[in-house]
C-alpha positions as CSV (number, residue, x, y, z in Angstrom):
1,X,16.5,-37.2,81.3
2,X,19.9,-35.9,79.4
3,X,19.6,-38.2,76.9
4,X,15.7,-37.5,76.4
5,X,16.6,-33.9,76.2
6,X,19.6,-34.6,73.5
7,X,17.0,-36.5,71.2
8,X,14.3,-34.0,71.8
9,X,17.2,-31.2,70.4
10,X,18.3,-33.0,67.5
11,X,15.0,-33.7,66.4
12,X,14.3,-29.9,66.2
13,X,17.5,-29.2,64.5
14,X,16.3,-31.5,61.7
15,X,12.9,-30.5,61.5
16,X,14.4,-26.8,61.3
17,X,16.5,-28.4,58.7
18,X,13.9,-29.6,56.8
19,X,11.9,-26.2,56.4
20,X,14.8,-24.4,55.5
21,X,15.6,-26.4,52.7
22,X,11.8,-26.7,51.8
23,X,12.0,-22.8,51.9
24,X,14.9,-22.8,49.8
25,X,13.5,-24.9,47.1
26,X,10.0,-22.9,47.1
27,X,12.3,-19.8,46.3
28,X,14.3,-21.7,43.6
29,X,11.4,-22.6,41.9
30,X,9.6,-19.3,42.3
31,X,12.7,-18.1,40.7
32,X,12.4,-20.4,37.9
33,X,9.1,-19.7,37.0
34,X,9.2,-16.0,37.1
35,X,12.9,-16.0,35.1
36,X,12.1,-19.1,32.5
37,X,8.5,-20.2,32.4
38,X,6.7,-17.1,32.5
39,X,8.8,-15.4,30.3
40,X,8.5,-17.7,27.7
41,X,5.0,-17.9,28.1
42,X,4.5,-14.1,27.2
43,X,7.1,-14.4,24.5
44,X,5.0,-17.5,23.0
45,X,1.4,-15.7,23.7
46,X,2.7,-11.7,22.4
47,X,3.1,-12.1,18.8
48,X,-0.3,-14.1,18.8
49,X,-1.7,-10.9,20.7
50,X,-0.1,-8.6,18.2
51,X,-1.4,-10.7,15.3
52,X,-5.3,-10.3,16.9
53,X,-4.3,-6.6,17.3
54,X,-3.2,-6.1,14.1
55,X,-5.8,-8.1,12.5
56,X,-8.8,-6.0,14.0
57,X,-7.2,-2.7,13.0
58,X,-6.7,-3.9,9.6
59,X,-10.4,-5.1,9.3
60,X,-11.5,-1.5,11.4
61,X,-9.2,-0.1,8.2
62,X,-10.6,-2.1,5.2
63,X,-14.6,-0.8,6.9
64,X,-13.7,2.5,7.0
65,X,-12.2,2.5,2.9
66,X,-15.1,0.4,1.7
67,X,-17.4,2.9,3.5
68,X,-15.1,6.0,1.4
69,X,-15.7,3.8,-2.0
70,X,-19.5,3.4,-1.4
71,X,-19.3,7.2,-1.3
72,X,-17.1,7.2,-4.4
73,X,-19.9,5.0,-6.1
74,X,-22.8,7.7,-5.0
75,X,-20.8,10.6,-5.9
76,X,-20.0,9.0,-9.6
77,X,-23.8,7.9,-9.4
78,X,-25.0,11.4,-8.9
79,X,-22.5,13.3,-11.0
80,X,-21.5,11.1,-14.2
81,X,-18.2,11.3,-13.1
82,X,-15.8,10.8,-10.2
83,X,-14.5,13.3,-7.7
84,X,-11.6,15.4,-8.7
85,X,-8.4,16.1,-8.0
86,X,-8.9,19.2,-7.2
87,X,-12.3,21.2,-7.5
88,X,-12.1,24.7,-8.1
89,X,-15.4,27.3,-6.4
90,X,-17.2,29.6,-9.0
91,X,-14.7,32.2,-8.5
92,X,-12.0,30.0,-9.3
93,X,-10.1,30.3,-5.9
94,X,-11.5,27.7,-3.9
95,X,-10.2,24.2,-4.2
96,X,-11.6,21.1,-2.5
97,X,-9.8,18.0,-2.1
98,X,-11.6,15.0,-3.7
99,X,-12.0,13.5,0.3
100,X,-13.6,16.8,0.6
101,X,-16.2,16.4,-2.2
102,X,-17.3,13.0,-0.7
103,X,-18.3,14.6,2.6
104,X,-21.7,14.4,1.6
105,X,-21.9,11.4,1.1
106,X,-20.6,10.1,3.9
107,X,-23.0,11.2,6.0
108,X,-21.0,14.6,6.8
109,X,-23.1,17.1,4.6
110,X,-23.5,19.6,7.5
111,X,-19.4,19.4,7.5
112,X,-19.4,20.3,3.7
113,X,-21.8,23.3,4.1
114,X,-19.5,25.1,6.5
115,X,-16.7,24.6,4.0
116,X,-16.7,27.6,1.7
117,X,-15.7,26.6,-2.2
118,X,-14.4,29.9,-2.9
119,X,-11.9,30.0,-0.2
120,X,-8.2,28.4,-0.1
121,X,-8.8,24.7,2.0
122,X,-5.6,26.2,4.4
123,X,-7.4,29.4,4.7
124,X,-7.8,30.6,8.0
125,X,-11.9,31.2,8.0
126,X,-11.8,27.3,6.8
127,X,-9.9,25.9,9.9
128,X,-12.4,24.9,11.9
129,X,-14.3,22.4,9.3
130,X,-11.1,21.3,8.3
131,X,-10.0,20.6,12.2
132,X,-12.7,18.2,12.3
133,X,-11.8,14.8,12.5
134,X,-13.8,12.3,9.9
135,X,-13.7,8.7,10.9
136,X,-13.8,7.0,7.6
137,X,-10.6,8.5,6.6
138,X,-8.4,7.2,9.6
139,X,-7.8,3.7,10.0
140,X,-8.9,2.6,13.5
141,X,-10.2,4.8,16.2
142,X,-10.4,8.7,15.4
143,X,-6.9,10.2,16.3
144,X,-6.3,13.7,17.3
145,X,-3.2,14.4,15.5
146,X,-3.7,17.3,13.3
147,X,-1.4,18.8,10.5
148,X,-1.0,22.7,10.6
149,X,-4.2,21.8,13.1
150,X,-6.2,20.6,10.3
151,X,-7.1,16.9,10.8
152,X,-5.2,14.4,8.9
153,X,-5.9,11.1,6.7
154,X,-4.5,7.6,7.1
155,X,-5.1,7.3,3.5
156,X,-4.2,9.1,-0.1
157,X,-5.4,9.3,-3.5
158,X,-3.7,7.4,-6.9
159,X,-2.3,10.3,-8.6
160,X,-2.7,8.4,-11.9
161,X,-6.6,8.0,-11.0
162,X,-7.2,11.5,-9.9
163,X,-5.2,13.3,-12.6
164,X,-6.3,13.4,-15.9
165,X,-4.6,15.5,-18.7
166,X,-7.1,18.0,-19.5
167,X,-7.6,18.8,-15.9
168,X,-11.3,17.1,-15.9
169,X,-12.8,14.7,-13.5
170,X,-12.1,11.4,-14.9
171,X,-15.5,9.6,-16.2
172,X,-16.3,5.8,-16.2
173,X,-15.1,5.9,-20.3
174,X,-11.7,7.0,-19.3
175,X,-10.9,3.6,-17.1
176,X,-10.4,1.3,-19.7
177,X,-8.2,-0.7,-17.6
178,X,-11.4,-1.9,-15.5
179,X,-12.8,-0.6,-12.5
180,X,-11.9,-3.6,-10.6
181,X,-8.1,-3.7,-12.1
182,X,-7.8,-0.1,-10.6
183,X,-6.2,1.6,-7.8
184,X,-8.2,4.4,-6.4
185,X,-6.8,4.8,-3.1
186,X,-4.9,3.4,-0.1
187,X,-3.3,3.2,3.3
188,X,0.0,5.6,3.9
189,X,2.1,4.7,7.0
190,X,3.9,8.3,7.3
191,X,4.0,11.6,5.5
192,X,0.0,11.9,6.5
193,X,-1.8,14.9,5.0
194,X,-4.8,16.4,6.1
195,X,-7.6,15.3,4.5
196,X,-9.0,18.3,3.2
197,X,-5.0,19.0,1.7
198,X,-5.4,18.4,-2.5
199,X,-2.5,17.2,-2.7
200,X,-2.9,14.2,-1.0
201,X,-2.3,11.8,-3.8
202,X,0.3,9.8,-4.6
203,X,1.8,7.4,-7.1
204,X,1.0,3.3,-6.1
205,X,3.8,2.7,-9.1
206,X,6.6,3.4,-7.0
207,X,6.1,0.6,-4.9
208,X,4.8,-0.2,-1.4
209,X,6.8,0.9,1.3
210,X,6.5,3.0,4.4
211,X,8.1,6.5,2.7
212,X,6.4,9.6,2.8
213,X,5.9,9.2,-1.1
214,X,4.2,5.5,-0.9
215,X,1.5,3.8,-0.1
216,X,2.0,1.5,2.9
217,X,0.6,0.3,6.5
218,X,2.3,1.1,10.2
219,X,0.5,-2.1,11.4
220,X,0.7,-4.6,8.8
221,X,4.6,-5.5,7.8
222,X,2.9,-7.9,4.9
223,X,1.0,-5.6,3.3
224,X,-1.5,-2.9,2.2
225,X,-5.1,-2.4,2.5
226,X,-6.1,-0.9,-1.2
227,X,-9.3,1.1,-2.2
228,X,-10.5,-0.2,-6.1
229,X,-12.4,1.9,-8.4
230,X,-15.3,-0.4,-8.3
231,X,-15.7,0.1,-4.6
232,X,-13.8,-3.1,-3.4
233,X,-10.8,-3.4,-0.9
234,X,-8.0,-5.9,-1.4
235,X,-5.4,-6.7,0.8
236,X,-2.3,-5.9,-1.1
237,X,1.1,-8.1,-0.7
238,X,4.0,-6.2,-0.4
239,X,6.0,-8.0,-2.5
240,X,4.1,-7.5,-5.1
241,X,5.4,-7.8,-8.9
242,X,6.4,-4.5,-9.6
243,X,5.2,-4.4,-13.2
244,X,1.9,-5.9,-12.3
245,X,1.5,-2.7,-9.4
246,X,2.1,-0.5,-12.6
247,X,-0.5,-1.9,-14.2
248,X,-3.3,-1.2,-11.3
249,X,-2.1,2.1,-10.8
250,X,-3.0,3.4,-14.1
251,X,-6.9,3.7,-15.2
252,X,-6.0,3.5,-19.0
253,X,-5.5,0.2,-20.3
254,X,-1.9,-0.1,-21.7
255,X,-0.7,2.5,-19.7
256,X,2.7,1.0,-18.0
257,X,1.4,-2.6,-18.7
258,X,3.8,-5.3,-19.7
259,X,3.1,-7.2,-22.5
260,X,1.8,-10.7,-22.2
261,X,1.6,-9.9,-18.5
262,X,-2.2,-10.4,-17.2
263,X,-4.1,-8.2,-14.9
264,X,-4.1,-8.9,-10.7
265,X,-7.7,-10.1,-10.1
266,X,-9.7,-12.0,-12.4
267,X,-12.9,-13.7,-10.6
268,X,-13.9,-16.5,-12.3
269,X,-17.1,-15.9,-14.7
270,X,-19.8,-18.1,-14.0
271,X,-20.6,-20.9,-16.0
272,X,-24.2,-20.2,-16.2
273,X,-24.7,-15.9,-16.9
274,X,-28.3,-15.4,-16.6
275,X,-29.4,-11.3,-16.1
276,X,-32.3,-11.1,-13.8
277,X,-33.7,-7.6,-12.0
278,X,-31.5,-7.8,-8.8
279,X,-28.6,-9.1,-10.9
280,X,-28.9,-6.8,-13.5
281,X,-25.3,-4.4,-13.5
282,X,-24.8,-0.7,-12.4
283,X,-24.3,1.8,-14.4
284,X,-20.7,1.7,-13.6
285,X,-19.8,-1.1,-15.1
286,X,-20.7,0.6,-18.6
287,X,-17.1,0.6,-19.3
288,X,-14.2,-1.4,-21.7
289,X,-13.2,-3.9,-19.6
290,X,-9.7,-6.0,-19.5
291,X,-9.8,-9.2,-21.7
292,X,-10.8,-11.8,-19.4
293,X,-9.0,-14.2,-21.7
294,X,-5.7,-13.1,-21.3
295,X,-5.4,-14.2,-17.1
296,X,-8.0,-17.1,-16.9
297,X,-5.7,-19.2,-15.1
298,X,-3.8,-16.7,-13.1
299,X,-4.2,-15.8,-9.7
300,X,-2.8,-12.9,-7.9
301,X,-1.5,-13.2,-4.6
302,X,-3.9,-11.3,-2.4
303,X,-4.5,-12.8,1.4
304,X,-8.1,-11.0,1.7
305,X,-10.6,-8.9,-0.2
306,X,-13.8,-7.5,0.9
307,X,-16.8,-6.2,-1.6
308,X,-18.0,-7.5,-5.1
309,X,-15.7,-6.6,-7.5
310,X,-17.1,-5.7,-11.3
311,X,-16.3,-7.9,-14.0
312,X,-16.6,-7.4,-17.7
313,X,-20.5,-8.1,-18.3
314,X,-21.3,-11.5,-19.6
315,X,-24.0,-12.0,-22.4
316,X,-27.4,-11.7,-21.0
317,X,-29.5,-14.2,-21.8
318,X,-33.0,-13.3,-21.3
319,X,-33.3,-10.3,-18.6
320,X,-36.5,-9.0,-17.4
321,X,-36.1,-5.7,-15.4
322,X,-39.6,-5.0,-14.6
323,X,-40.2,-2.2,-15.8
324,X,-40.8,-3.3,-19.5
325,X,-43.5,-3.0,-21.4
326,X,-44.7,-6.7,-22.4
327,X,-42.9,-10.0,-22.2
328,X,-39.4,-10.9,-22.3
329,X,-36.2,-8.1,-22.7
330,X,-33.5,-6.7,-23.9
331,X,-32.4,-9.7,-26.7
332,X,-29.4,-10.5,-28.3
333,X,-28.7,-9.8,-32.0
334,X,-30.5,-12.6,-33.8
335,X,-33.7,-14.5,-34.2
336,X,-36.0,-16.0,-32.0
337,X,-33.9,-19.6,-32.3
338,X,-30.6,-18.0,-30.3
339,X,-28.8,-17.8,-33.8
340,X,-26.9,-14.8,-33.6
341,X,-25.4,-11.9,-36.3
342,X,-23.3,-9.3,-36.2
343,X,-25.5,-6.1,-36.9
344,X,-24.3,-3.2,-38.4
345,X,-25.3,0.0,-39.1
346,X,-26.7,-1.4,-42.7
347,X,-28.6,-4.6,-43.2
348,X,-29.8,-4.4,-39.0
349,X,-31.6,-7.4,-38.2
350,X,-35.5,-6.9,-38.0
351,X,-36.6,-6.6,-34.5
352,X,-39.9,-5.0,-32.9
353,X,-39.2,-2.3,-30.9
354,X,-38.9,-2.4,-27.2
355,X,-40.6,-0.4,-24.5
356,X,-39.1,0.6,-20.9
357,X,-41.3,2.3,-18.4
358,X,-39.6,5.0,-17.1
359,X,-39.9,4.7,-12.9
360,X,-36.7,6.6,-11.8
361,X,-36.4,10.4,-11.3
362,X,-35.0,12.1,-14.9
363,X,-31.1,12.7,-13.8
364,X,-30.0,16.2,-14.2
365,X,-29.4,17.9,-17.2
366,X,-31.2,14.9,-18.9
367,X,-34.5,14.8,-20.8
368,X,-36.9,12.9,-22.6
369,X,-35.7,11.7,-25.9
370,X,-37.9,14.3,-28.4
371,X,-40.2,12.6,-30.6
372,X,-39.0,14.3,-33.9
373,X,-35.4,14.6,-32.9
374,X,-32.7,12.7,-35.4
375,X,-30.5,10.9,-34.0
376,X,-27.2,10.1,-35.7
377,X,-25.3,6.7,-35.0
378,X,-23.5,7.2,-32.2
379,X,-25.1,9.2,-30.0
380,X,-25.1,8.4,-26.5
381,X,-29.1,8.4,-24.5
382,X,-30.1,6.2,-21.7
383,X,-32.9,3.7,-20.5
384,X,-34.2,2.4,-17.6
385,X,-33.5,-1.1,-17.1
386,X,-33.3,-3.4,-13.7
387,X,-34.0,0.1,-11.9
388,X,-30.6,1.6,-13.2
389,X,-29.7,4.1,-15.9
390,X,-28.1,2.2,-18.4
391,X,-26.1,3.9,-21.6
392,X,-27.0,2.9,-24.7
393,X,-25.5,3.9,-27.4
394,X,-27.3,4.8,-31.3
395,X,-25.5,2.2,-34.0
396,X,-28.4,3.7,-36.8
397,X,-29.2,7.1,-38.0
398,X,-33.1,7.6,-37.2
399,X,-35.0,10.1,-38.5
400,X,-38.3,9.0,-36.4
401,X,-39.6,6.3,-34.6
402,X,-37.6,3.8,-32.7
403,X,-33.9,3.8,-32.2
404,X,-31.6,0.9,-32.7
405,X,-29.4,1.0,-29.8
406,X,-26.4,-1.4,-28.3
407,X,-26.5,-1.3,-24.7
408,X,-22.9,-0.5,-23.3
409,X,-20.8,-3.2,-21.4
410,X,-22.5,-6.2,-23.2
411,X,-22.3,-8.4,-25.6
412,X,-21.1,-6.8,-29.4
413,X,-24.5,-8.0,-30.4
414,X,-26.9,-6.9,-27.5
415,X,-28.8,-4.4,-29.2
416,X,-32.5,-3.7,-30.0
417,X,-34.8,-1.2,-31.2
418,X,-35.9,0.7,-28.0
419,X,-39.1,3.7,-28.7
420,X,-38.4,7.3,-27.7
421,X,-40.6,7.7,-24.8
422,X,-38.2,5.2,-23.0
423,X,-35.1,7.2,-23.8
424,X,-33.9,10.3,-22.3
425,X,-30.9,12.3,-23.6
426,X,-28.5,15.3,-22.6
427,X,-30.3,18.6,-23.1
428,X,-26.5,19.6,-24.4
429,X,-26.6,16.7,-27.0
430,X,-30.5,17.8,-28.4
431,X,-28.7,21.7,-28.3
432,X,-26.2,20.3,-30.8
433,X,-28.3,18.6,-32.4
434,X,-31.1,20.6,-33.2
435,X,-28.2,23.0,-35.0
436,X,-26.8,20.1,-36.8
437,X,-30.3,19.6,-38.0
438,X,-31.0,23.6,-39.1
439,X,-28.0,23.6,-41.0
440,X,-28.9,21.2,-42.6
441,X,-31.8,22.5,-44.3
């Protein structure tokens, strides 16, 4: 019975043994896993959760300025010419921030009525509209920080673009850099304003950074989400050639460009051009381009873009934008056989005149094209075409009768004789001209 009892105790000294040691090896790897494994696990799986993060805020961001530069597109659409800097009330006191002046048409036009024009924007009786936050002009979801209590903007004008030297809105003549080789606005990281401030522009020329004097993104070390004058968004590198920046960031061609050096984007032209109704340009893209020669083969480094961007027109072939009268449209200088000249005010080569239905409402200050007006070469009228204004421009004098007219943004030799009743003109121009013509006598 004693030795029975002896092997019945050691027995449960080694089973009791045994669990502790199974205990203590549970606990070591417990320890293991929660020190090394896991750790490492999170480290491995938070920059890929950061890069989804950032990722959606930078594509909530590039919505939210491709939503501001459809607004800039109406506002140019409906005014001839693109907000201003800063837009003074009829009593000259007022001021309204070009963010401001898109309101409108944004969808906020009930905000923009309660803003009165004659009043300082950081008046008192102008608090409240300017305390309300606007969605479009913060990056991701609407914050409540407020400047001064007004409600600021993760994004700021180009200087260059906004300013002009006379103090005028800037016009689609003036960019003669190209709308789609143009800064028009961006992300900031710090130094926010509010976004009914004026002086919320700043200078994309001095680089990208994260200073309260550049252009830059909190959430995105690469780079820069950037508004162009044509309506499109890039995604701007940081690094960045700094004399290429300098080039975007002014509308006039020339203006800090390096010789030699070519423009950032250049989409390639298609092989084929053919015009047709839907494809037929805005009235934006009325405008000197940049050569598209000169960067053919050269590709900016951009990691994403959103939105068609504008190139210089190719030569139409044969467009038809519905609303002509008869068959065929607006031709190229030439004869029937596709042999082309190079018209001029004298010797113009004989065409029959064309005629455009006019559909869309008369803009305003517009009117019909008088029928005993003359019209020197040069002047500037429009016509209907692929349900668009177009400009065209008068390259002969005409006493009556058709007027031989080049039709801006085309081809040198895209021109035709177009009748009056499918012109209208600037009731300021006839004014001039109507003088012109009684001093004449």
């Amino acid at each position: 019975m004693a030795n029975e009892r002896r092997r019945r105790t050691k027995r449960r000294r080694q089973s009791q043994s045994s669990n502790s040691l199974l205990v203590i090896l549970l606990a070591v790897l417990g320890v293991f896993i929660c020190c090394v494994i896991l750790p490492c696990t999170l480290a491995a799986l938070l920059p890929a959760v950061q890069q989804a993060r950032e990722a959606a805020r930078r594509a909530e961001s590039r919505n939210h300025l491709k939503e501001v530069g459809v607004a800039v597109q109406a506002f140019q659409a409906e005014h001839q010419h693109f907000p201003a800097a800063e837009e003074r009330g009829t009593q000259g006191s007022g001021n309204m921030s070009w963010q401001t002046q898109l309101l409108p048409h944004l969808g906020y036009n009930e905000l923009y009525q309660r803003i009165d024009p004659d009043q300082p924007w950081d008046a008192a009786v102008q608090l409240n509209a300017y305390a309300t936050v606007v969605p479009q002009y913060q990056r991701f979801a609407p914050e409540p920080n407020t400047v001064n209590g007004r409600s600021i903007s993760h994004y700021a004008g180009n200087i260059r673009f906004f300013m002009t030297p006379d103090g005028s809105p800037r016009t689609l003549q003036t960019v003669s850099n190209g709308l789609s080789n143009t800064i028009l606005a961006g992300e900031v990281a710090t130094g926010f304003k509010a976004w009914g401030d004026p002086s919320n522009l700043r200078d994309p020329a001095t680089g990208l950074g994260i200073s309260d004097t550049q252009f830059g993104s909190p959430t995105s070390p690469m780079g820069v989400n950037m508004l162009l004058a044509d309506g499109s968004v890039r995604f701007v590198d940081r690094k960045i050639d700094r004399q290429v920046l300098q080039q975007l960031s002014s509308p006039e061609k020339g203006q800090g460009a390096v010789p030699g050096r070519p423009l950032m984007f250049n989409p390639p032209k298609p092989s084929t051009p053919t015009l047709t109704a839907d494809s037929i340009p805005s009235f934006e893209s009325s405008l000197p381009q940049s050569d598209p020669t000169s960067n053919r083969n050269n590709q900016f480094p951009v990691l994403e873009s959103t939105g068609p961007v504008k190139t210089t027109s190719p030569k139409p072939t044969t467009p038809q934008p519905g609303n002509l009268v008869g068959s065929g449209g607006p031709s190229i200088g030439g004869d029937s056989s596709g042999n082309v000249s190079s018209p001029t005010p004298k010797g113009l080569p004989q065409k029959s005149a064309r005629t455009y239905r006019i559909t869309l409402p008369i803009p305003p200050r517009h009117m019909p094209l008088p029928a005993g007006l003359q019209i020197p070469q040069g002047v500037k009228m429009r016509a209907e075409w692929g349900r668009r204004w177009i400009t065209v421009t008068a390259i002969a004098e005409s006493r009556e009768g058709p007027v031989h007219c080049h039709w801006e943004g085309y081809s040198d030799n895209f021109d035709e004789p177009i009748t009056r009743e499918s012109l209208i003109i600037e009731e300021a121009s006839v004014r001039i001209l109507e003088k012109k013509a009684q001093a004449a006598e």
